[in-house]
VEXMARFI-336824 format. One line per 5 residues: number of its first residue (from 1); their letters; for each residue x, y, z of N, C-alpha, C. Coordinates in pm, whole numbers. Atoms other than C-alpha are relative to their C-alpha. Layout:
N
NUM> a> X,Y,Z,X,Y,Z,X,Y,Z  ...
END
This chain:
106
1> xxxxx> 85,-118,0,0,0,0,89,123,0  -119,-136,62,164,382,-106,-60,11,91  18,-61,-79,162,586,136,-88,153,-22  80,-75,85,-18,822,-110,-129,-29,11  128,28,40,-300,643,-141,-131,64,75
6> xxxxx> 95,-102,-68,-611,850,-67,-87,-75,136  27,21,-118,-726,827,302,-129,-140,22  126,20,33,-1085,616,198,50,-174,-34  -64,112,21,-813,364,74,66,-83,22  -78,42,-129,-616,333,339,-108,-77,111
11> xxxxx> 108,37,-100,-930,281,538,-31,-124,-39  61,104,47,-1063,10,324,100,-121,16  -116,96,-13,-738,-179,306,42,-70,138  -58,24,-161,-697,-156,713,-104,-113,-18  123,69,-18,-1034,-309,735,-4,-153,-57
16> xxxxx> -40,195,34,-973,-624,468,55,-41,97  -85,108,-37,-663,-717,656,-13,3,141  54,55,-128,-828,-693,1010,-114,-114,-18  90,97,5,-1123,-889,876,58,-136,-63  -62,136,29,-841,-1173,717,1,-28,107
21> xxxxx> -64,104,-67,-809,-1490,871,131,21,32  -156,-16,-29,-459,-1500,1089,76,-108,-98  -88,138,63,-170,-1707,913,-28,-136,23  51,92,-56,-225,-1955,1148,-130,-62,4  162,62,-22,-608,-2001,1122,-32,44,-133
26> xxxxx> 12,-75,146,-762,-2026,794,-172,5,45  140,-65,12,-1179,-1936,940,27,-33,158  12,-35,-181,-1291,-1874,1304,-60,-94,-2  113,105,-33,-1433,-2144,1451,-134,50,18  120,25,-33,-1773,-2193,1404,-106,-91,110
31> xxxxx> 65,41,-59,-2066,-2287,1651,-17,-122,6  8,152,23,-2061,-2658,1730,148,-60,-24  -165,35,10,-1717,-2716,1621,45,-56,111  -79,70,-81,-1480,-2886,1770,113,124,104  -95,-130,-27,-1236,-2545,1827,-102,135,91
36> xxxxx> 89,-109,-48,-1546,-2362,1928,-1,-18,176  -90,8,-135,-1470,-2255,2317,-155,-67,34  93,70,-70,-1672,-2487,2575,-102,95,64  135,-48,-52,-2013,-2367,2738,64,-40,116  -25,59,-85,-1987,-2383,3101,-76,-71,83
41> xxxxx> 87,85,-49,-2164,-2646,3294,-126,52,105  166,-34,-112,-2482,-2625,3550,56,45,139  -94,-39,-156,-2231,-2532,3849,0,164,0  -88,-165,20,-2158,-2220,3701,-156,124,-8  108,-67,-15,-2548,-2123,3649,12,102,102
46> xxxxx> 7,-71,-42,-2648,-1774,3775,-147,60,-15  140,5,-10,-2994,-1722,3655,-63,-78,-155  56,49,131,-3223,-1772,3364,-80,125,-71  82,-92,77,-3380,-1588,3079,-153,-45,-6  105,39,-33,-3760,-1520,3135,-45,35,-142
51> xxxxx> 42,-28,151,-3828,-1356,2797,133,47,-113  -71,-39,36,-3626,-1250,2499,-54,36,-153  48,35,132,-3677,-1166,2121,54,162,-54  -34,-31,85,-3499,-951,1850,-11,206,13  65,-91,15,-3534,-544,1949,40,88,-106
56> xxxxx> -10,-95,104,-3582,-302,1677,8,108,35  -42,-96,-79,-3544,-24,1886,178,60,79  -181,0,-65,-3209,-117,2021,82,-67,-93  -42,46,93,-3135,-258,1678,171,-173,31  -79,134,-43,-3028,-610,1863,-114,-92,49
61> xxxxx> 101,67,-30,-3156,-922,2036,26,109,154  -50,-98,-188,-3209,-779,2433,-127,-127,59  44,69,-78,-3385,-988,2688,-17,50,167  -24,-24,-127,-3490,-981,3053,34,-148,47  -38,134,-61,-3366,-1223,3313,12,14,128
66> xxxxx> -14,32,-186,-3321,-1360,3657,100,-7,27  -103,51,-68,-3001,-1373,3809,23,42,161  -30,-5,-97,-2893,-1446,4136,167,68,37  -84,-77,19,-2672,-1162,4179,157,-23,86  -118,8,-109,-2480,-1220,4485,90,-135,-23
71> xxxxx> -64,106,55,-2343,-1523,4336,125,52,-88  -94,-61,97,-2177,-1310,4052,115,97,98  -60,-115,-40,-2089,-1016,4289,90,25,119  14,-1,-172,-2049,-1120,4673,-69,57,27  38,-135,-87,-2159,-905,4896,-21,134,-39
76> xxxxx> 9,-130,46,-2097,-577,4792,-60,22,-155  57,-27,138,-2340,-559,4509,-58,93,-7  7,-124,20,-2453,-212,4601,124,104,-100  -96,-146,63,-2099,-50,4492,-49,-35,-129  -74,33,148,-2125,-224,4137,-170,65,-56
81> xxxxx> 147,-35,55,-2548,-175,4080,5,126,-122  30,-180,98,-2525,206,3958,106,24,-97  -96,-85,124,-2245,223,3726,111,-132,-69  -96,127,74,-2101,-139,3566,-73,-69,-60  10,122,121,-2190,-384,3263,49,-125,26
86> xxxxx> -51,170,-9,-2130,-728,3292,39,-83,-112  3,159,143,-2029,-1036,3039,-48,-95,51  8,144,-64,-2192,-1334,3096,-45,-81,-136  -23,76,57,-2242,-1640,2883,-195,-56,-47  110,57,-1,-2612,-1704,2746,-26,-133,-75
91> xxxxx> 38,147,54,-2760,-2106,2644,-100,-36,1  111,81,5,-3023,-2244,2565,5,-136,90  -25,103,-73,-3117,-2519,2802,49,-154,-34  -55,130,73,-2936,-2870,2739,84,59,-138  -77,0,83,-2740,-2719,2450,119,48,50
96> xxxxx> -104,10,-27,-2383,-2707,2395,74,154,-44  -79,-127,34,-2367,-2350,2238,-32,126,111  -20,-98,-84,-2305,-2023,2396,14,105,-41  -32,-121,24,-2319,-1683,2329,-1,94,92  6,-144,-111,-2181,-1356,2497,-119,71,-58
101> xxxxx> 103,-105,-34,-2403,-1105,2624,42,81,87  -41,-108,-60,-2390,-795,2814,-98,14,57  127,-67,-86,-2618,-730,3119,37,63,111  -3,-127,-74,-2690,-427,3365,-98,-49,97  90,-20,-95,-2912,-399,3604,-123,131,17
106> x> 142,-112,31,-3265,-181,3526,-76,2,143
END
């Protein structure tokens, strides 16, 4: 790539070679796979999803849910309530896949 090349082109070019496969890997593991990272078992449960479905508003899926907080947090789950995001791991029941998610506290 020149170092000329107009800014639009530079952009586009960054972008392919972040979206290539590494040397080492020729596609990301897919869902089910063998490479695809493990779900974690029924030990690790924290709550459950009561509803969920696709919002067009928040142009994602979003869901509410149950979790048993003090499990995630200890004790001090006042400091974290008003101002932190979480990761946690959502599954369908008995399956083996997993997807991140991001939940707060409303």
């Amino acid at each position: 790539m020149s170092k000329d090349a107009p800014p639009h082109i530079q952009r586009r070019a960054l972008a392919a070679n972040l979206l290539k496969p590494a040397q080492h890997e020729k596609t990301s593991p897919q869902p089910g796979s063998k490479n695809y990272p493990v779900v974690p078992g029924k030990d690790d449960l924290v709550g459950f999803v009561t509803s969920g479905n696709f919002n067009l508003g928040e142009g994602k899926g979003t869901g509410v849910a149950n979790l048993f907080v003090r499990k995630v947090l200890g004790e001090d789950v006042e400091k974290y309530v008003e101002k932190e995001r979480f990761l946690c791991i959502v599954r369908e029941a008995g399956q083996g896949l997993g997807r991140l998610a991001k939940w707060e506290v409303v």
